[in-house]
N, C-alpha and C positions, 0 to 999 in steps of 0.2 A: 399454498400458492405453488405456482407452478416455475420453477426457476432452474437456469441454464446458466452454468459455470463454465468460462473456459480457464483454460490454465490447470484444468482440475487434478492433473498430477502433479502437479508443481509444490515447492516448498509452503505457497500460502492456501493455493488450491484445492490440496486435500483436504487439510482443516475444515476448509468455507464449508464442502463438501458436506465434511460430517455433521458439521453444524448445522447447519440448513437440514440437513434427515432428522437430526437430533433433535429439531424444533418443528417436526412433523410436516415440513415442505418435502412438495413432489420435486427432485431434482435430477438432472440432464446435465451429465460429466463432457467435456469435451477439451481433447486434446489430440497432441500430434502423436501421443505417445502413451501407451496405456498406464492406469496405475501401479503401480509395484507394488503397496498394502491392499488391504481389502475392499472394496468398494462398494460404499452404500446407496450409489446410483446406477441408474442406465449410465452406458460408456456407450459414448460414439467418436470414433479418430476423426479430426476434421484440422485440416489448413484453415489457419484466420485466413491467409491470404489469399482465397480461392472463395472470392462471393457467392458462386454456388451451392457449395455445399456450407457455408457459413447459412445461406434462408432455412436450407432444407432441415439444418440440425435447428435450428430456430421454431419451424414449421411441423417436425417432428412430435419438438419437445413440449409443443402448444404454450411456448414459455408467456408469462404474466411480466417476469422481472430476468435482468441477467444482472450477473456479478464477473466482471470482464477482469481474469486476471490472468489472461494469456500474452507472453512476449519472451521475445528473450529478453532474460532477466537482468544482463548486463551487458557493457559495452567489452570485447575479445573475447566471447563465445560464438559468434562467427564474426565474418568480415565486417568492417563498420557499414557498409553499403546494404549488406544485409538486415544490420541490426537496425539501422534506419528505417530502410525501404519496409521490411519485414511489419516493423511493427508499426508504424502511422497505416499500410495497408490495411493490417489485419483490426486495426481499431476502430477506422474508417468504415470496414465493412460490416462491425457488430453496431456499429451508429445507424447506415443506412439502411441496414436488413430491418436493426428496430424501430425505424421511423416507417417504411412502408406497411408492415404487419403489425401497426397499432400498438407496438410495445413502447409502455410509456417510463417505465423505471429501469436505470442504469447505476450499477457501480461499479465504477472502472479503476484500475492501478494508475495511478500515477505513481510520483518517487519525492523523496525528498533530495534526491539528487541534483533536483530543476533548483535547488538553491544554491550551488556548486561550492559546499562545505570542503572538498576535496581542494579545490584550487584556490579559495579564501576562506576566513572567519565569517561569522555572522556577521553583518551591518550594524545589527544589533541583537540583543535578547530582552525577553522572551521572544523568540523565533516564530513568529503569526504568519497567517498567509496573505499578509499583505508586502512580507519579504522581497527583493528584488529577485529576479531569475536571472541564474547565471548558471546555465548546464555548459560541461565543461566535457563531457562527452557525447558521444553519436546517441547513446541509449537516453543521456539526459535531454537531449534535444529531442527526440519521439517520444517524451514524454509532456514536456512543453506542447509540440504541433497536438497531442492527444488531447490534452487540456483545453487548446483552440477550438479541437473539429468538436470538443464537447458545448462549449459554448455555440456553436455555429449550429448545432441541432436541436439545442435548447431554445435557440430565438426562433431559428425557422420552424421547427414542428410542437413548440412547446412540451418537449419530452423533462424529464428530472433524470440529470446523472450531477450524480456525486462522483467527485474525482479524489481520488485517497493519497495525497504524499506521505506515503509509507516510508517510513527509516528503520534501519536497524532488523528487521523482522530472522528471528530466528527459530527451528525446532526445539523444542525442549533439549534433544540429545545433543546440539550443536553448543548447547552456550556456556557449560564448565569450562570448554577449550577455551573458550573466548575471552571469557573472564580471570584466565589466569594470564594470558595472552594482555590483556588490558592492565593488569596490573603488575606484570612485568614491565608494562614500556605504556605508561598513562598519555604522550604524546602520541603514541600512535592511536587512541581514540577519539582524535580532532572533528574529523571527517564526517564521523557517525554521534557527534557531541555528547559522547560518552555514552550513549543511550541504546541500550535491544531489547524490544519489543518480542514478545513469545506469540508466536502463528497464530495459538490458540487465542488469544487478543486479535488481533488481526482478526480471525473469524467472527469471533462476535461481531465486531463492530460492519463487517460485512452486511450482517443477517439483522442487526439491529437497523443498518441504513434501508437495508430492503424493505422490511417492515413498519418502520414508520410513514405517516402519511403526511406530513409535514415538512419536512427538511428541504430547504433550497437544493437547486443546484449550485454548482461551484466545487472549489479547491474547498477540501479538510486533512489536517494533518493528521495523522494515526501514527502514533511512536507510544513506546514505555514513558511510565510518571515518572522515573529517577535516572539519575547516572549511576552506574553500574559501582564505580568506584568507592571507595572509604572519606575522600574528600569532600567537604561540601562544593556546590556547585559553583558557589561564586566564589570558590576560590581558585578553581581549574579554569574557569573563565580570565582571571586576572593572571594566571599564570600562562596559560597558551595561547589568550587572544591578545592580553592587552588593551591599548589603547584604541587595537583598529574598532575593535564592538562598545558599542555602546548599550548601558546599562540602563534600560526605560520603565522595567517593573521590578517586583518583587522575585525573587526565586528561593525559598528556605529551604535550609537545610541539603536534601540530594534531589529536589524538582528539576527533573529536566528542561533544558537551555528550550526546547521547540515547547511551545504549546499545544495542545492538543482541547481548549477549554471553546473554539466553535462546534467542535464534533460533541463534546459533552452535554452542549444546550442544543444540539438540532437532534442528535439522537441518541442521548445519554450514552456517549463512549466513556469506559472509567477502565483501565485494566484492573486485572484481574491477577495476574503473575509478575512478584516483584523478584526481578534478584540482584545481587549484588556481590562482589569479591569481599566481604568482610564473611560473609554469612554461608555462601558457598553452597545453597542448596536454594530451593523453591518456597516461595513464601506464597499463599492465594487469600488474597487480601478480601 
């Protein structure tokens, strides 16, 4: 298949990248910024925000599918006006380039920050995406409007995007720090409901959504199956939520507070990389 990445030097982008080569698709790199490892794609520099060259990298790549994981990545990496304006532009334009040129498969980044764990608990757990939205910054709110224009293209041109509320997503080299960082100070893992996700997950479940011919559109959550930590899960829920979350299913043992069990039945997402601060190293399940 023929498929266009953008974001493709970014933390989740390269991965998708390799992945998609790895599983024998023709793939079209694009970003503002070249990669820094090695790349297994054509590289073309392209502004999301410039519809122009957003068709032409589209029209180049003769793309079938895109996996849209281009934005800034968080809210004070530039101005909030930026981080907005920037990214509902640039997501708008991978929408309507692939509604004109017949491109019918989409997956695009969302956050699970559109839940605004940052500024409250969960409502409840397990965390589904039938959660309320509550982005609590610039970046979570263009991530919300992205989720919109996604639904707005889905009715009008009956296209398929999958929208991925990605949590936690880290490089393999990033997450010793983190995990020792987590279990130094377990309250500061509120946010991120104890849970990271390795890229390399992420990518899969990328090239698994691409691939399938089945799967709705809509919101799917994409995180790790455990919390990180030595605690069980319900009991870091009763220790730093409380009474605000309410407890509606089952969570044994270290299962992660978010579910991730719609992406598992539309496109068999399961990770594949577990870790945890008791064990300190990589598990691939």
């Amino acid at each position: 298949m023929q498929i266009l990445v953008t974001g493709a030097s970014g933390r989740i982008g390269r991965y998708v990248v390799k992945e998609l080569s790895s599983a024998g698709h023709n793939v079209t790199s694009v970003d503002i910024s070249p990669p820094e490892a090695e790349n297994l794609s054509r590289f073309l520099r392209v502004d999301l925000t410039d519809a122009g060259e957003v068709y032409q990298a589209l029209a180049a790549a003769k793309a079938e599918a895109v996996v849209h994981m281009g934005a800034w990545a968080n809210a004070g990496v530039v101005p909030d006006t930026r981080t907005y304006g920037d990214n509902v532009q640039g997501t708008f334009n991978i929408f309507q380039a692939c509604a004109d040129l017949g491109i019918q498969r989409i997956v695009s980044a969302s956050s699970a920050q559109v839940y605004g764990f940052a500024k409250a608990p969960p409502v409840y757990v397990p965390v589904d995406e039938a959660h309320p939205l509550r982005p609590a910054n610039c970046y979570a709110l263009s991530k919300v409007v992205g989720e919109q224009a996604a639904d707005y293209f889905v009715e009008r041109f009956g296209m398929t995007i999958l929208s991925f509320r990605l949590m936690g997503i880290r490089t393999p080299a990033q997450l010793d720090a983190e995990l020792d960082l987590l279990a130094q100070d377990p309250g500061g893992g509120t946010s991120l409901l104890w849970t990271r996700t390795d890229a390399r997950d992420a990518a899969v479940a990328c090239r698994l959504a691409v691939e399938v011919e089945s799967a709705a559109s809509g919101p799917y959550n994409i995180t790790g199956s455990c919390v990180v930590l030595s605690q069980p899960t319900t009991a870091l829920i009763e220790r730093y939520f409380g009474e605000e979350t309410e407890v509606r299913g089952a969570m044994p043992g270290h299962t992660s507070p978010m579910s991730c069990a719609k992406a598992e039945a539309a496109f068999g997402y399961q990770p594949r990389y577990v870790w945890s601060v008791s064990k300190k190293h990589l598990e691939s399940g």
